[in-house]
N, C-alpha and C positions, 0 to 999 in steps of 0.2 A: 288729300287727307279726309279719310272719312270718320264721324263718329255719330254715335248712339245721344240721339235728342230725344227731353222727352217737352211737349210742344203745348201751346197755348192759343188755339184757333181762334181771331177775335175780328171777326168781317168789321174791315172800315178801319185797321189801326195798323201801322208800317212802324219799323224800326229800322233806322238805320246805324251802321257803325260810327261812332265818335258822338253819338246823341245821347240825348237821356227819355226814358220814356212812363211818367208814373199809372199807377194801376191800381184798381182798388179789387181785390181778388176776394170774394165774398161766396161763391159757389163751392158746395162743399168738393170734388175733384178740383178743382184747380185748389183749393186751400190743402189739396194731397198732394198735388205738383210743386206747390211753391213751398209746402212742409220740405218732401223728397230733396228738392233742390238743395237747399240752408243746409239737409246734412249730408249731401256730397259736394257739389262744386260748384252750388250757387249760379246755375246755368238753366235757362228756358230757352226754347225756342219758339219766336214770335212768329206767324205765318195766318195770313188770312185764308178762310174755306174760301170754297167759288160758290157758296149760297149761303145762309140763314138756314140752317137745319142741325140736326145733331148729326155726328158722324159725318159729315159731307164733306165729296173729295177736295183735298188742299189745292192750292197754287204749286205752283214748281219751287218759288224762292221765299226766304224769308231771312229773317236778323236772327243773331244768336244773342241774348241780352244775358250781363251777369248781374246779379242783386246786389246793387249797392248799397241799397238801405231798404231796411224792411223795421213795421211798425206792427207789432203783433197784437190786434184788439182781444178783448177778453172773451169774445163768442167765437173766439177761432175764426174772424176775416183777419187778413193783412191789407195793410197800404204800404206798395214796395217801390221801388224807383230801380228799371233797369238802365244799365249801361249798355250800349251795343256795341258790339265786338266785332263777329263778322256777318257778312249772306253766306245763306247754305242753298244747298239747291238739293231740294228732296229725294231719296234715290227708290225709295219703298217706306211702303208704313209696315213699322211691326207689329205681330202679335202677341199682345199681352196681356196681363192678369191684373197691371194697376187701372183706376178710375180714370184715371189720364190715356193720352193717347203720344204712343212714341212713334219715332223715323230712324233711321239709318238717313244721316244725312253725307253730303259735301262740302266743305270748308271751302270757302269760293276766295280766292287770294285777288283780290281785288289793288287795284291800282294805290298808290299814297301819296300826298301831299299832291294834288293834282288843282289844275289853275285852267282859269279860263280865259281866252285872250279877254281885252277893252271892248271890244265888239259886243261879244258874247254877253258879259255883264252888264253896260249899257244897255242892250235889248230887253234883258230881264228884268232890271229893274224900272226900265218904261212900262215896260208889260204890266207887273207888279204894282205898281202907282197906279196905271189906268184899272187893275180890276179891286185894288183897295175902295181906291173911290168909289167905283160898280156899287159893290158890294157895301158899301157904307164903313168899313174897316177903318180905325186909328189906327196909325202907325208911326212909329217914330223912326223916321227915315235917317237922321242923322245916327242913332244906333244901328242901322242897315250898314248904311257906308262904311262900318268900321269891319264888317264882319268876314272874316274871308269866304272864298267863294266857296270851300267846301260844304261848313258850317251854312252860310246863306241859303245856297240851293237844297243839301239836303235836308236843311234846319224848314225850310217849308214847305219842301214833296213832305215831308211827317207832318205837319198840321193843318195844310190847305184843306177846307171841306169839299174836296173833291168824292166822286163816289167810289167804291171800292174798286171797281174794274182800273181805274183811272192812274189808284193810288199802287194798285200792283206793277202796272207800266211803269210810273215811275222808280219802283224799287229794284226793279228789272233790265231799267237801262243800264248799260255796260261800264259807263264812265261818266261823266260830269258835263262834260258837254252835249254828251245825247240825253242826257238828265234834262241839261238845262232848256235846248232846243224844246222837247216834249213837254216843260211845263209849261214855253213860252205859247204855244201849241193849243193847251188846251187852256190856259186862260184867254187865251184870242177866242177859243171856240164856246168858251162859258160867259164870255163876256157878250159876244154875238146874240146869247140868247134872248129871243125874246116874248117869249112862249107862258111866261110869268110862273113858270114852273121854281121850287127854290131848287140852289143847290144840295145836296144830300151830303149831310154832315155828321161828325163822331158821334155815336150813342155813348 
């Protein structure tokens, strides 16, 4: 299935399906995009650049978010909360005449209700403990344990301050278990650090 996105490049922020993602949309083109959207079918597509520049080439993959709630301020910002839907996988960017910047994308039919064995989740959440504490992070680990694994894992490839290269791997892994593998992965390898560098996190 393909259809006509029109997109919201924002290095450093992932969305994924069954998530919620809020936004404060304050730049006058994107407050044409999230206009656009409210009067067709409340649909953005979320996709990080591969740099900090205007115009600069996309990723391959991104979320398709629908506007759940939108909070229209009086100078023309919104504060919106998407839902995500699906990953699309870019197929060309179009040409065209709004402020915004659209795709011809792919609706990527992605796996459902998908489970991790005991292994897999025990790993992760040792993982997850050990870079909480790293990192100095609260957490409430007994609201952890209740959460299923999809929600879990992709509930924290979206928030980890990982850096963008990082955060696209994991929106790009194919399934749940190469999701989860590769987060266990790079907090093994962020925790290693010791270079006193911080990690690079959401603007």
């Amino acid at each position: 299935m393909t259809k006509r996105l029109s997109i919201f490049p924002l290095p450093g922020a992932i969305l994924f399906p069954g998530l919620q993602l809020p936004l404060h949309i304050f730049e006058p083109r994107y407050r044409d995009l999230v206009g656009s959207a409210l009067a067709k079918d409340r649909l953005i597509g979320m996709i990080q650049p591969q740099r900090s520049a205007d115009r600069a080439p996309l990723y391959d993959i991104g979320c398709v978010g629908r506007i759940a709630d939108v909070e229209a301020l009086e100078d023309g910002r919104y504060n919106i909360v998407l839902d995500g839907e699906a990953r699309f996988r870019v197929l060309k960017e179009l040409e065209v005449t709004t402020s915004f910047r659209q795709v011809e994308a792919e609706i990527l039919d992605d796996p459902e209700n998908e489970f991790l064995s005991s292994v897999e989740r025990g790993s992760f959440e040792f993982e997850a403990r050990r870079f909480a504490d790293l990192q100095g992070y609260s957490v409430d680990w007994d609201s952890v344990q209740r959460l299923d694994d999809e929600t879990l894992i992709n509930g924290v490839a979206q928030i980890i301050p990982f850096d963008a290269a990082s955060k696209q791997a994991l929106l790009e892994a194919p399934n749940l278990s190469q999701r989860c593998e590769l987060m266990i992965q790079l907090m093994q390898f962020f925790a290693l650090r010791d270079d006193g560098d911080e990690i690079v996190t959401l603007q």
